[in-house]
N, C-alpha and C positions, 0 to 999 in steps of 0.2 A: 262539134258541140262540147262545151267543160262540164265535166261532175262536182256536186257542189258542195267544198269543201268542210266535215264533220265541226263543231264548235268543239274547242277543249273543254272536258270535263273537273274542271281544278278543284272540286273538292273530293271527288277519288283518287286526283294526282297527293294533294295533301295527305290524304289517309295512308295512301301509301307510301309515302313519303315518312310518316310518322313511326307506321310498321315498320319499315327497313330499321330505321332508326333505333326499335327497343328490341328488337331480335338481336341487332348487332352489341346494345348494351349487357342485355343479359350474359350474349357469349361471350361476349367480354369481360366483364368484372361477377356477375353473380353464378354464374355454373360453374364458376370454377372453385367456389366455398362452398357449395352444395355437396356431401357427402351421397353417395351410391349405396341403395340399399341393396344391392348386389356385388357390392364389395367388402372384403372381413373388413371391419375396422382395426387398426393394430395399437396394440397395446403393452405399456412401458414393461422390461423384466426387469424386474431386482436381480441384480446381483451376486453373491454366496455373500460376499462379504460386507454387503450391507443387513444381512440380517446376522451375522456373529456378531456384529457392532451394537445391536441393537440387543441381544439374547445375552451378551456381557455386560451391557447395562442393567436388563431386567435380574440377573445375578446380584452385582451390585447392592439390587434396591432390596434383595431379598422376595423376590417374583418368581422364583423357582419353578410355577409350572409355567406361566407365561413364557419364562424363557426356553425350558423344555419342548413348546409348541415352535417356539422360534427357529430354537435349533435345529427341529423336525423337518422343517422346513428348509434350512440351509443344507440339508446331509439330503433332500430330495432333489436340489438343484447339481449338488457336488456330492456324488455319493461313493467317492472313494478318497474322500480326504480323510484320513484316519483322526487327523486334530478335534474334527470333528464330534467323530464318536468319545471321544476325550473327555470333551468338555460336554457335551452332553449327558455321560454317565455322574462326572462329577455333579452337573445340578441333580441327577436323578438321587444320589444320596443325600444333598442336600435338603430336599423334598420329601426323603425315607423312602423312595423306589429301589428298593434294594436290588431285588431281581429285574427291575428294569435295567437297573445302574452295570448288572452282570452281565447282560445280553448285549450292552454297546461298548462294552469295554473287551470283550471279548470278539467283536465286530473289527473292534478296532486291531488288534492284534491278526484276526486275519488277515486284513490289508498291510499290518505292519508288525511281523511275530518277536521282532528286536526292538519295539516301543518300552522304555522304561516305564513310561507314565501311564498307559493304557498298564497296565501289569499292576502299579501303584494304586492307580484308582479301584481296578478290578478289587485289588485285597484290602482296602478301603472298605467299599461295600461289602466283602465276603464278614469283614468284624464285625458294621454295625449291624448282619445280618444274625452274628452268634456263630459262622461257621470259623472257629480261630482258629484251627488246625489247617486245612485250606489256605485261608489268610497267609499263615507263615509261611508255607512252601511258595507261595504266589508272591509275596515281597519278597523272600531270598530272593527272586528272579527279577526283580524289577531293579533290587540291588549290584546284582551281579552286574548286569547290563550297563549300568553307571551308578558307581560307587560315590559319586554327588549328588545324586537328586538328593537335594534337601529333604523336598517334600515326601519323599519314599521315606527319609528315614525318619520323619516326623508321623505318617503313619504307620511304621512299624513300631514306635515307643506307644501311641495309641493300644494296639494289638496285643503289646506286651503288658501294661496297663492292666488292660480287661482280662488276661491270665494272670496275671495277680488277684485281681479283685474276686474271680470266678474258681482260681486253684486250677485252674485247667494249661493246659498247654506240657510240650514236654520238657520243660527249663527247670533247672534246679530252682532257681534265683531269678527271677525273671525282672524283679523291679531294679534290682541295678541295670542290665542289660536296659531295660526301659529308658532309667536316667541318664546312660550312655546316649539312646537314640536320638534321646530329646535336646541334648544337649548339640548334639551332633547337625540334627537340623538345624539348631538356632543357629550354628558354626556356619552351615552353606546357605540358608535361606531365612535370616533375621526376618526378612522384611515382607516376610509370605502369610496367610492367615493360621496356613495351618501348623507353622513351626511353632505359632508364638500359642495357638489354641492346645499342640500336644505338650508344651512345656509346660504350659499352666495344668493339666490335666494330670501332669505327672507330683508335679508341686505337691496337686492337692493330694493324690493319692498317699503320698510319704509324709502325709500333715503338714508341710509349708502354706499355713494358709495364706497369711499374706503376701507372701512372695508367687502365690498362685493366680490371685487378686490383679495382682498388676498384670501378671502375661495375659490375663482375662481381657482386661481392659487395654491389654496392648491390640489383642487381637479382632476386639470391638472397634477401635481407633479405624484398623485393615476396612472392615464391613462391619457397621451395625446393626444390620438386619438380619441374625443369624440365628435364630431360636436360639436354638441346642448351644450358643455358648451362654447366653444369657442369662439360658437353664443352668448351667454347669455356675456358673458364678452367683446365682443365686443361693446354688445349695453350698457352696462357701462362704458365704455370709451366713449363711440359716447356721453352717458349721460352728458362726463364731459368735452365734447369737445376737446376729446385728439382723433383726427380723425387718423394721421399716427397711433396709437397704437389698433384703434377699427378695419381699413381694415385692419390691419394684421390678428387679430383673425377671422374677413369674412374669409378670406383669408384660412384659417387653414380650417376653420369651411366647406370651399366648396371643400377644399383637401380630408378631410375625408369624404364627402357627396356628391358627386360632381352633383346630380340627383336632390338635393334642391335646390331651387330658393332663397328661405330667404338668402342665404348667400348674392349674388348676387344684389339680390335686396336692402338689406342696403348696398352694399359698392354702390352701386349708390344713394345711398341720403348720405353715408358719402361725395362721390365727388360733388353730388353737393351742401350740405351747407358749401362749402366752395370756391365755382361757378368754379369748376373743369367740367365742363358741356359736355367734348368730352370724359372723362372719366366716367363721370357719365350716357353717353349714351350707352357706350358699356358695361357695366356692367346691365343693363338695359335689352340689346337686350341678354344678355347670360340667366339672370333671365327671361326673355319669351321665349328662345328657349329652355329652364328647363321645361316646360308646357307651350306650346304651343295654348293648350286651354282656356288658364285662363286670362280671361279679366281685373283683376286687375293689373295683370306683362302686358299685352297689354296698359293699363291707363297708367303705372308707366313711358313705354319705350315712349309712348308719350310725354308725358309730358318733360320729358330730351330732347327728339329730338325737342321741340317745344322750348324749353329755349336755345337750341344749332344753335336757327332759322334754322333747317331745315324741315323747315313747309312742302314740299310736303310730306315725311315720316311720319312727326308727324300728318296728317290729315288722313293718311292711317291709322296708328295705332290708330288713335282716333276714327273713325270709327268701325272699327274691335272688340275694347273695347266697345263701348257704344251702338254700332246697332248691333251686332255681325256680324258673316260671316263664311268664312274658312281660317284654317291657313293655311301653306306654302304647308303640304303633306294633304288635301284637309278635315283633322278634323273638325268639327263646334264649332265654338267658340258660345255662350250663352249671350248675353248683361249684360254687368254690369249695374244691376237697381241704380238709384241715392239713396244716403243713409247719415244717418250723419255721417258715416266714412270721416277722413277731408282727408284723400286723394284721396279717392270718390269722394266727392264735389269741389277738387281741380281737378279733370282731367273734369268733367262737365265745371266746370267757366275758365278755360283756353285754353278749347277747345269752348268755346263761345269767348275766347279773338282771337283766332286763327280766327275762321270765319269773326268774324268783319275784320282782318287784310288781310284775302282774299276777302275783298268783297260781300261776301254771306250772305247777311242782311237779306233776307226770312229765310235762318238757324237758324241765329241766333236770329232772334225774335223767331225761334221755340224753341231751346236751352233754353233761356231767362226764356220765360214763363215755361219750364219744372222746371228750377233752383227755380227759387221766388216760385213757387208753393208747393215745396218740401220741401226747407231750407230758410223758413220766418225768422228765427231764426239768419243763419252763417250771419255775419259780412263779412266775408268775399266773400260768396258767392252773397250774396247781392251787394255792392261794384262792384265789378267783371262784374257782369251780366250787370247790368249799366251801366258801366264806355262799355261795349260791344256793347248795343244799342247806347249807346252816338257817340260812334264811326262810325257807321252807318249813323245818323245824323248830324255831326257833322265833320266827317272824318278828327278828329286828331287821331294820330298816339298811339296806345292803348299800356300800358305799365302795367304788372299786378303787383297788389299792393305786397309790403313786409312784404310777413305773416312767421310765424314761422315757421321752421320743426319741423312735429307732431314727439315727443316723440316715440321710436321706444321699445317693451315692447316685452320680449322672447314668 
């Protein structure tokens, strides 16, 4: 007997037919672009030296902390290349991280204790810091070590500089030794910023102003995103009375820094020796909303707002400045002690000119006797303080004498 043969089923042969078919496509071409979410995904390293490329650009542009982040960055990938701590200290003073600028320069000398340049930078930052004794034992050693670094001896003409200006340091003579260094840099590193920024600084110091002017603008040419030179040539213009040329470099000088007050507060004594008084008050009020606690930009806004006769302001400011108080977001402002700073002594005897003109004669005998007690000496505070009391007795109409704008010096 035969068994009788089953019939094919050909639309489960097709089906599976079809299946084989898209199993095999998938393992084929789509699982193998399919990511595993049990696998790390891996992801591209930068390099060290792509972000020094990138943090010496943000230098460049005058990016100071950006590039400081950068650098942070490159010195976490490479953390024993001393180049690094280097150039990172240098943006740090270029930014006025002074004691940051000392801790990686001093970083850097660990990994490398015969770096000229780390020792350079270091005593860089120890001046704009104020510490110039320091300073000069620390570039002797950066000179020792090589007697070419331009840029060492262009920061040590800076250094010598500011014991000049300051009387501080132990040099008999320091401003020749200065124009020695300055000169000396330009001699090994023309073509560097800071050869051409300490020559100019020197210039001005020994009154070359025009010839200060140009290493200014040679040094602008270098990088002109540099506050602090822009400042410095400003106030050699202000030097020479070329006011529209000195607020533009403020000007610059607060673009690049905009957190400084110094900008601010020269182009308000640019406006007002030139009795620009409604512009020299808001430049004023920008330079004290820059530091809010700082009694001297509190004197400086006073004083504008008092010559701009708007005395209820300018008694409020004057107050704030010379008895302290709180600013606007409720910080405490510190009294400004009376001093022979002549703009010190000028916010004092002017704010004794101000009380005699409101009436407040007990103030201002208080005022009075603080002034003559302190600066027997100013002419002008003297003057002043009188001409204040007089007016109390006297009650004409008080007018403050015509004294010069102090000298404005980087």
């Amino acid at each position: 007997m035969r068994q009788k043969r089953r019939r094919v089923n050909w639309f489960l042969v097709v089906v599976l037919v079809v299946l084989i078919l898209t199993v095999s496509y998938l393992d084929r071409f789509i699982i193998p672009t399919v990511e595993s979410p049990f696998i790390p995904t891996p992801t591209v390293t930068r390099e060290p030296e792509s972000y020094i490329s990138e943090a010496e650009g943000l230098v460049d542009e005058g990016k100071f902390i950006q590039a400081i982040d950068v650098y942070t960055e490159a010195i976490r990938l490479d953390p024993d290349n001393a180049a690094l701590y280097i150039a990172i200290a240098r943006a740090q003073v270029f930014a006025g991280r002074y004691d940051e600028a000392l801790v990686n320069a001093s970083n850097a000398l660990l990994l490398n204790p015969d770096n000229s340049m780390a020792y350079a930078v270091r005593a860089w930052a120890l001046t704009r810091n104020g510490d110039l004794e320091e300073a000069d034992t620390v570039i002797q050693e950066a000179l020792r070590l090589d007697p070419n670094n331009g840029i060492a001896h262009a920061y040590y003409a800076i250094l010598l500089g500011n014991m000049f200006e300051q009387n501080a340091g132990p040099y008999v003579d320091p401003i020749q030794l200065a124009i020695d260094e300055s000169n000396t840099g330009m001699a090994l590193a023309s073509d560097k910023l800071e050869a051409r920024w300490a020559r100019g600084y020197i210039l001005f110091v020994t009154g070359n102003l025009e010839l200060a002017i140009q290493q200014y603008q040679a040094a602008i040419e270098i990088n002109p995103n540099i506050s602090q030179i822009h400042l410095e040539l400003g106030v050699t213009y202000r030097s020479l009375d070329m006011i529209a040329e000195a607020v533009q470099e403020y000007t610059l000088a607060n673009t690049y820094n905009p957190s400084d007050p110094l900008p601010d507060l020269y182009i308000s004594r640019a406006w007002a020796s030139i009795g620009e008084w409604a512009k020299a008050v808001q430049s004023a009020e920008d330079a004290a909303m820059d530091t809010p606690t700082d009694p001297y930009m509190r004197g400086n806004w006073a004083y504008m707002l008092y010559k701009n006769f708007e005395w209820a302001e300018a008694d409020r400011q004057y107050v704030l400045a010379i008895y302290g108080g709180q600013a606007e977001d409720g910080q405490v402002i510190e009294p400004l002690q009376i001093s022979g700073d002549t703009w010190v002594a000028r916010y004092y005897y002017t704010y004794a000119l101000l009380l005699a003109n409101l009436d407040r004669c007990a103030e201002v005998l208080s005022m009075t006797q603080v002034i003559l007690g302190a600066l027997p000496g100013d002419p002008d505070a003297v003057y002043n303080s009188e001409f204040a009391l007089s007016q109390c007795s006297g009650k004409t109409q008080v007018v403050p004498t015509a004294t010069l704008e102090p000298q404005q010096t980087p």
